[in-house]
Biotite code that builds the C-alpha atoms (Angstrom):
import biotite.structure as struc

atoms = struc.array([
    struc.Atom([-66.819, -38.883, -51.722], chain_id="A", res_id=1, res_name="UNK", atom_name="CA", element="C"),
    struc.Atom([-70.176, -37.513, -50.442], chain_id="A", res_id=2, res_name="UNK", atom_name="CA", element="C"),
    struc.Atom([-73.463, -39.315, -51.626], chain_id="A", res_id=3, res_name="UNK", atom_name="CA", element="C"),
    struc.Atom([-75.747, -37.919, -54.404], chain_id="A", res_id=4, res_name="UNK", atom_name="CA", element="C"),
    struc.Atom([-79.857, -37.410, -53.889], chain_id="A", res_id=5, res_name="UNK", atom_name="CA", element="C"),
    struc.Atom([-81.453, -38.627, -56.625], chain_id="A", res_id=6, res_name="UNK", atom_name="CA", element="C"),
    struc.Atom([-85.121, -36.519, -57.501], chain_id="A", res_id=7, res_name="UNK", atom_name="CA", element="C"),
    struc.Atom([-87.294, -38.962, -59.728], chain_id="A", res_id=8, res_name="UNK", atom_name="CA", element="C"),
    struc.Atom([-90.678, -37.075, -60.896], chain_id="A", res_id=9, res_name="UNK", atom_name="CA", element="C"),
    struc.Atom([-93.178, -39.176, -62.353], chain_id="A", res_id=10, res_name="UNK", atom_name="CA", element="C"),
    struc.Atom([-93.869, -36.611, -65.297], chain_id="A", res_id=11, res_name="UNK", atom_name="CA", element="C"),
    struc.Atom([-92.100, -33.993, -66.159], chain_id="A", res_id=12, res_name="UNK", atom_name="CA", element="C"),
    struc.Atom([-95.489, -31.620, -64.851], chain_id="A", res_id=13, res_name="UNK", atom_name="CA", element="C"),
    struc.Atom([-93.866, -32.249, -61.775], chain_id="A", res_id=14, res_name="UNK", atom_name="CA", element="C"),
    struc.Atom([-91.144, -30.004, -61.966], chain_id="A", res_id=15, res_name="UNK", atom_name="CA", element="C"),
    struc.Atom([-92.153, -27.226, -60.725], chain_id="A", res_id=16, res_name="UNK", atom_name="CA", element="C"),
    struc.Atom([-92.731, -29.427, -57.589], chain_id="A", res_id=17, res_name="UNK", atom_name="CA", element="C"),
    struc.Atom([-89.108, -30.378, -56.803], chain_id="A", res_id=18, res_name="UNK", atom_name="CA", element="C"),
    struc.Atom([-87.728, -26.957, -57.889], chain_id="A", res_id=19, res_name="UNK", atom_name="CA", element="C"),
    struc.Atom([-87.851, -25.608, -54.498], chain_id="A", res_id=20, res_name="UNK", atom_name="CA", element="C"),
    struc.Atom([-85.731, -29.003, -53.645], chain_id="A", res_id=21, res_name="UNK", atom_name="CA", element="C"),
    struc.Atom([-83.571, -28.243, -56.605], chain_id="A", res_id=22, res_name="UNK", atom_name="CA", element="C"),
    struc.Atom([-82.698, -24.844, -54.505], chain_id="A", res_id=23, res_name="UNK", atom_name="CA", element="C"),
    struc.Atom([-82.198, -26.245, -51.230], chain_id="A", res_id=24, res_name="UNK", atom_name="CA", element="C"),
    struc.Atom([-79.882, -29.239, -52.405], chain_id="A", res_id=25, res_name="UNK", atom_name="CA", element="C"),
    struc.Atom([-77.576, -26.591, -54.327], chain_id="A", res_id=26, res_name="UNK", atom_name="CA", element="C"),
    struc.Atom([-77.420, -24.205, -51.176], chain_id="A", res_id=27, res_name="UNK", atom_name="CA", element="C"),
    struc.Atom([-76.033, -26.954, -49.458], chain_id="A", res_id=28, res_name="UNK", atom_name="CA", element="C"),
    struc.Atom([-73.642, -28.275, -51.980], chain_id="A", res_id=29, res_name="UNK", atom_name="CA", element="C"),
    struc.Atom([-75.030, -31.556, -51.927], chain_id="A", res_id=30, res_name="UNK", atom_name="CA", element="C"),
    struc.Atom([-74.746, -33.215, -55.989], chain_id="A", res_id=31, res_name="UNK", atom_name="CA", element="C"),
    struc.Atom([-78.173, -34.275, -57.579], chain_id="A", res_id=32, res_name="UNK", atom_name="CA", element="C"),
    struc.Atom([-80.045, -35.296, -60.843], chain_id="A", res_id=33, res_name="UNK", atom_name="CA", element="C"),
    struc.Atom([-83.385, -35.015, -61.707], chain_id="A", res_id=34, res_name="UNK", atom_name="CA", element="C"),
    struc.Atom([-84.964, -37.291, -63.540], chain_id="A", res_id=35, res_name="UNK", atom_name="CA", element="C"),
    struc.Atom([-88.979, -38.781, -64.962], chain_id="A", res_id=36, res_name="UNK", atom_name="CA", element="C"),
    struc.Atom([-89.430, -42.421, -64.502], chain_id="A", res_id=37, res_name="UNK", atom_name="CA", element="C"),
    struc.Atom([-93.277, -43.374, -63.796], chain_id="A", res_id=38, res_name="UNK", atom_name="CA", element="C"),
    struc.Atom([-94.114, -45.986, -61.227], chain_id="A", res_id=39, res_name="UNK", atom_name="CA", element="C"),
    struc.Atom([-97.054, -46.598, -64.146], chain_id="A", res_id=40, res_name="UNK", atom_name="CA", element="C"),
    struc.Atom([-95.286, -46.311, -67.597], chain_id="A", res_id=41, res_name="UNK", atom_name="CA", element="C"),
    struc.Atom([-92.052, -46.837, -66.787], chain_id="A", res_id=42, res_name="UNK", atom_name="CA", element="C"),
    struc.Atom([-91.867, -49.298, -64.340], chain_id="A", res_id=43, res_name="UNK", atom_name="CA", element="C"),
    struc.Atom([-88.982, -51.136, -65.456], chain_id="A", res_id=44, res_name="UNK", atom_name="CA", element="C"),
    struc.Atom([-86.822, -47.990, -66.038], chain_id="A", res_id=45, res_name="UNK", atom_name="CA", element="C"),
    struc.Atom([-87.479, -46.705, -62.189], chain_id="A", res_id=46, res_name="UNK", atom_name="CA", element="C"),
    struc.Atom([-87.288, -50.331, -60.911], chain_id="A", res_id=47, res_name="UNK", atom_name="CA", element="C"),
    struc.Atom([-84.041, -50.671, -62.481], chain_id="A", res_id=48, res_name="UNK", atom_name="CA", element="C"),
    struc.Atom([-82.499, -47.183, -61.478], chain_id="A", res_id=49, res_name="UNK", atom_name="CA", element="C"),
    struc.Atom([-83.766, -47.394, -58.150], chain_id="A", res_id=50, res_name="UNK", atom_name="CA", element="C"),
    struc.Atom([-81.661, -51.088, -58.130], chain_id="A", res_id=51, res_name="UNK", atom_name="CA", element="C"),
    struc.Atom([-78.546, -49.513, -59.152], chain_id="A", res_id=52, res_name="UNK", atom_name="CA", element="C"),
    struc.Atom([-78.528, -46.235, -57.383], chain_id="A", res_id=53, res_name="UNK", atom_name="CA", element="C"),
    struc.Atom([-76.769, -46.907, -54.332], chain_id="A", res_id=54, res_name="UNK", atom_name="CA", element="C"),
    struc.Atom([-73.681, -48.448, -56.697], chain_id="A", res_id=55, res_name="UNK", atom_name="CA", element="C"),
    struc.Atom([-73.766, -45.424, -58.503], chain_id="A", res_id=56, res_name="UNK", atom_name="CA", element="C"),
    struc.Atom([-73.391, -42.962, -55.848], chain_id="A", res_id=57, res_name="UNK", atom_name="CA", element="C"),
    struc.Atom([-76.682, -42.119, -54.497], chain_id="A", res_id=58, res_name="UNK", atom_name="CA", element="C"),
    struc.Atom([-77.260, -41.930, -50.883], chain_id="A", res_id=59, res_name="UNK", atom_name="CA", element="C"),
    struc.Atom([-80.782, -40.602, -50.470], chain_id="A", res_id=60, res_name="UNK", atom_name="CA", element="C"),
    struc.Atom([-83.963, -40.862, -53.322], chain_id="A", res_id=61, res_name="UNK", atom_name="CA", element="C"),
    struc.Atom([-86.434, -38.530, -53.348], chain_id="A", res_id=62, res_name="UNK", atom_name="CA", element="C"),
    struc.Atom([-89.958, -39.701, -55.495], chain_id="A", res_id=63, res_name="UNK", atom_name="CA", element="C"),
    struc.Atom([-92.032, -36.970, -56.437], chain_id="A", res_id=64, res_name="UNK", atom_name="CA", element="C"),
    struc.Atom([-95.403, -37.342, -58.034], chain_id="A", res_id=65, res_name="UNK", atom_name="CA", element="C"),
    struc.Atom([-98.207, -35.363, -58.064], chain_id="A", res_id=66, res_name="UNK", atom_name="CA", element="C"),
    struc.Atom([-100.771, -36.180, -55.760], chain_id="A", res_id=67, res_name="UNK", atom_name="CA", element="C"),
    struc.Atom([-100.104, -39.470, -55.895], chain_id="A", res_id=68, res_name="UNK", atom_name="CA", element="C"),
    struc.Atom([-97.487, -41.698, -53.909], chain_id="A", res_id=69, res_name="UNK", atom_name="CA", element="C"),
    struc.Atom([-96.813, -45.198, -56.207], chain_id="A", res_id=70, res_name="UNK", atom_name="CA", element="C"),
    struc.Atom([-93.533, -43.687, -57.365], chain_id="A", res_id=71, res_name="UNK", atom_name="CA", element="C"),
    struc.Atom([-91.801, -43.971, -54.257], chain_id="A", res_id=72, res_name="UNK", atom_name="CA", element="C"),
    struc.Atom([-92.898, -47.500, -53.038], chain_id="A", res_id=73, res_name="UNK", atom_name="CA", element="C"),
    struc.Atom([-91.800, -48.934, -56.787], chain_id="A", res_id=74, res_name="UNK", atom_name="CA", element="C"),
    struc.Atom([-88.777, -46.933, -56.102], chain_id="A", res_id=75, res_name="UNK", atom_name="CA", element="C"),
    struc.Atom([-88.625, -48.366, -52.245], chain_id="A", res_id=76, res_name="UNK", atom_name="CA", element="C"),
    struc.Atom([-89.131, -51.761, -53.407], chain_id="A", res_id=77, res_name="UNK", atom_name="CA", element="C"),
    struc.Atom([-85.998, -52.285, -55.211], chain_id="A", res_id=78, res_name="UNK", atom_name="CA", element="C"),
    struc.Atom([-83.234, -50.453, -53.287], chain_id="A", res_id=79, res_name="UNK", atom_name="CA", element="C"),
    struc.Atom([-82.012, -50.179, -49.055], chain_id="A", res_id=80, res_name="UNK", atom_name="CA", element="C"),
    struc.Atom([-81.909, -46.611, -49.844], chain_id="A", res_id=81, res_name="UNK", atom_name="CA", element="C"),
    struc.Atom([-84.299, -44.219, -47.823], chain_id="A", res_id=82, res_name="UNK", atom_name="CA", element="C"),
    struc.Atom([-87.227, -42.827, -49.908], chain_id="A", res_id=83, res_name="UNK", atom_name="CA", element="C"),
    struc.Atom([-88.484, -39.755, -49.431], chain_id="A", res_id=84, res_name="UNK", atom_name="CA", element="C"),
    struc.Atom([-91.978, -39.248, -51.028], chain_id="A", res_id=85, res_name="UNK", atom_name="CA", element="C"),
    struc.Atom([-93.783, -36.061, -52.324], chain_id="A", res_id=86, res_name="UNK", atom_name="CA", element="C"),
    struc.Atom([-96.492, -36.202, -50.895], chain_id="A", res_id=87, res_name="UNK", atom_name="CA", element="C"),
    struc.Atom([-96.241, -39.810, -48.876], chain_id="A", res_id=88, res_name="UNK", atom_name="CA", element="C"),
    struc.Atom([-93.529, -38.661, -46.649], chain_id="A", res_id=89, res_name="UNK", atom_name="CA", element="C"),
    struc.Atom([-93.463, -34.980, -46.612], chain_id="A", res_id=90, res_name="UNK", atom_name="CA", element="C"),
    struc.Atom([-96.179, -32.181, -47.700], chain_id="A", res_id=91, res_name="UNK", atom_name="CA", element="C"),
    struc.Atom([-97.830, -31.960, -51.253], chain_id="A", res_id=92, res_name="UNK", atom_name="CA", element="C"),
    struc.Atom([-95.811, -29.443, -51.822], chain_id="A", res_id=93, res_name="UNK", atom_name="CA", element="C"),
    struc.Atom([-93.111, -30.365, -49.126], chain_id="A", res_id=94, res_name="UNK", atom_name="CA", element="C"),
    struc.Atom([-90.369, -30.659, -52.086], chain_id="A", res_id=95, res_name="UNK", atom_name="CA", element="C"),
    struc.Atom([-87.999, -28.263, -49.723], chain_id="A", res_id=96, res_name="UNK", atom_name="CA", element="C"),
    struc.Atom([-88.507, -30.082, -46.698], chain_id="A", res_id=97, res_name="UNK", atom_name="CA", element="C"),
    struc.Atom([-87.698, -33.600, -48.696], chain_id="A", res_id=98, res_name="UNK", atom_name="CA", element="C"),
    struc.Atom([-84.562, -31.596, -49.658], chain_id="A", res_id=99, res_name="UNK", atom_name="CA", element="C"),
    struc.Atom([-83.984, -30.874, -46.277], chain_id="A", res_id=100, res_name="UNK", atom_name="CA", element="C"),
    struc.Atom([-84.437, -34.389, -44.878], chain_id="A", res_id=101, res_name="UNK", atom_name="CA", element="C"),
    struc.Atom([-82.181, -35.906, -47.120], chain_id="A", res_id=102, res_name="UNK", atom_name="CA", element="C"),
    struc.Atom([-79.376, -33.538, -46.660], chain_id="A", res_id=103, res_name="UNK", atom_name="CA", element="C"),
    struc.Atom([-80.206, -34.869, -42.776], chain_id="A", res_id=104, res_name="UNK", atom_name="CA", element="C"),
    struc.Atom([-80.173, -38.001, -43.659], chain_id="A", res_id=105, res_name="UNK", atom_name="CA", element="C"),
    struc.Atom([-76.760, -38.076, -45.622], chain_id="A", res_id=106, res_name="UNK", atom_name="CA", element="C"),
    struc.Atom([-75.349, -35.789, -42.849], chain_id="A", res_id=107, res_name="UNK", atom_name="CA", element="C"),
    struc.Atom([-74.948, -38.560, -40.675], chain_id="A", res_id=108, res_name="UNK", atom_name="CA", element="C"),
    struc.Atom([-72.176, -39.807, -42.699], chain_id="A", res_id=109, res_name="UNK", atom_name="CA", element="C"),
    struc.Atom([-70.725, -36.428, -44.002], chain_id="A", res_id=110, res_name="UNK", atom_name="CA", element="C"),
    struc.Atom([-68.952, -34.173, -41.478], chain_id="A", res_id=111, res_name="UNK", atom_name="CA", element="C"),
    struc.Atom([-69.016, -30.724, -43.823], chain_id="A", res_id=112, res_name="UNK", atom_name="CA", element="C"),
    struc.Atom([-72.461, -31.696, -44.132], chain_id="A", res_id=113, res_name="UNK", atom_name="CA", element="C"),
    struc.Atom([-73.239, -31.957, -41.073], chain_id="A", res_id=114, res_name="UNK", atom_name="CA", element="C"),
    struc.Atom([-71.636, -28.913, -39.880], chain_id="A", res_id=115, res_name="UNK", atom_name="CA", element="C"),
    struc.Atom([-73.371, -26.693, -43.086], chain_id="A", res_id=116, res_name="UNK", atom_name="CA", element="C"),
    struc.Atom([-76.425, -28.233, -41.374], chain_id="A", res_id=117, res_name="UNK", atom_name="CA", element="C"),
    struc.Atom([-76.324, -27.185, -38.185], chain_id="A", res_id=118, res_name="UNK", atom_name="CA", element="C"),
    struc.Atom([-75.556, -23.968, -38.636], chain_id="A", res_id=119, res_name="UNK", atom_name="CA", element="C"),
    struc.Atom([-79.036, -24.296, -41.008], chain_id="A", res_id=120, res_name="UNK", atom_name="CA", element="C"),
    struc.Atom([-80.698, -24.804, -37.691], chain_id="A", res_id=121, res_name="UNK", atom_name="CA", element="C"),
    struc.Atom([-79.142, -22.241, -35.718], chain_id="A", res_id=122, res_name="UNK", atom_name="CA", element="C"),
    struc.Atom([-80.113, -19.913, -37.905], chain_id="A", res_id=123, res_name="UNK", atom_name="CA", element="C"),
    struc.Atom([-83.347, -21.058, -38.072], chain_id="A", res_id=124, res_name="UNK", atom_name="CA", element="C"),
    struc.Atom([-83.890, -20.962, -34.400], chain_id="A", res_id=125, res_name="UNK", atom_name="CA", element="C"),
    struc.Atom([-82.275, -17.565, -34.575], chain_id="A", res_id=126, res_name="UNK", atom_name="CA", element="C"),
    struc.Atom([-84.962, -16.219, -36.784], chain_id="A", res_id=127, res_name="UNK", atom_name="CA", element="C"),
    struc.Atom([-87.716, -18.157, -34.685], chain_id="A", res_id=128, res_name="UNK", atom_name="CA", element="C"),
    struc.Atom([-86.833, -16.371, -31.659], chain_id="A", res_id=129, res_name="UNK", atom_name="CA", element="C"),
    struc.Atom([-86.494, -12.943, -33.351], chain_id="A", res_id=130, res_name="UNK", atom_name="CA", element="C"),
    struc.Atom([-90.054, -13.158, -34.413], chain_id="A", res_id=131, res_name="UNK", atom_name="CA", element="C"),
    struc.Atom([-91.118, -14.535, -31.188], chain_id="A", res_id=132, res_name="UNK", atom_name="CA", element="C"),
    struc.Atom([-89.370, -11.596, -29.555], chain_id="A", res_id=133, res_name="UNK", atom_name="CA", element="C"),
    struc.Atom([-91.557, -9.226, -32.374], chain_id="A", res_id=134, res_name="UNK", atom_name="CA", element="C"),
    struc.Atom([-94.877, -10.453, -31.585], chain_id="A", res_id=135, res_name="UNK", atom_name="CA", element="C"),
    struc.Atom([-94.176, -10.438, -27.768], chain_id="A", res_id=136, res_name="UNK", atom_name="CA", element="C"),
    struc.Atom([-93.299, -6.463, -28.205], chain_id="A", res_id=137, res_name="UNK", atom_name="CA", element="C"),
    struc.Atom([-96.407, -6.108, -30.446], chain_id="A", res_id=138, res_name="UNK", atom_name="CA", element="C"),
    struc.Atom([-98.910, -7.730, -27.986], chain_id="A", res_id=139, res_name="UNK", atom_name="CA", element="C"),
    struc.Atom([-97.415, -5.404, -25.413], chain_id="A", res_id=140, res_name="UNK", atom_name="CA", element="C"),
    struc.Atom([-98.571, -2.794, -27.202], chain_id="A", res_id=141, res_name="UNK", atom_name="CA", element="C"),
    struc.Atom([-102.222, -4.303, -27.520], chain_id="A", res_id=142, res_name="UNK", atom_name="CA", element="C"),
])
């Protein structure tokens, strides 16, 4: 059974944040919930989920809030799961990259995964060198 990546956003303002995660998690395949826990309000609530989320499936937690980072160290306090934190880890608005990472991460135990993955980074590396090969052609012509 493959591992879930859990999204916690510390308000619900922060959606538009983790959409672009959102996207990237469901291209992949990879199961998810979204959910609003504050490191400041809620403390108990995200301390507590964050306890229990590798028994209930989770591999991977990803904190987003704001500009801020105390999400993901209350979340990192109470579980061995990795922590990915918008923007402590990744980019303000890095949510895609966090996606990204955590499919990586949970990849190293997941075969299909891993194989959706790195055909992810061929392509990738396939468009890189297309563009390289435009501007090379284009600065010819200079």
């Amino acid at each position: 059974m493959s591992k879930k990546v859990a999204i916690i956003m510390g308000s619900d303002s922060d959606l538009p944040v983790v959409k672009p995660a959102v996207a990237t998690l469901k291209e992949f395949g990879v199961e998810y919930e979204v959910r609003v826990m504050s490191a400041h309000r809620t403390p108990d609530a995200a301390a507590e989920f964050s306890r229990n989320a590798k028994a209930n499936g989770f591999g991977v937690i990803i904190a987003a809030a704001g500009k801020a980072a105390h999400l993901g160290g209350v979340l990192a306090a109470h579980t061995v799961l990795p922590v990915i934190g918008i923007p402590a880890t990744v980019a303000i608005d890095g949510s895609a990259n966090a996606a990204l990472l955590a499919i990586q991460m949970l990849a190293l135990s997941d075969e299909r995964l891993s194989e959706k993955f790195a055909a992810y980074k061929k392509s990738m590396a396939e468009g890189v060198a297309k563009k390289d090969a435009a501007l090379q052609e284009k600065l010819r012509e200079m």
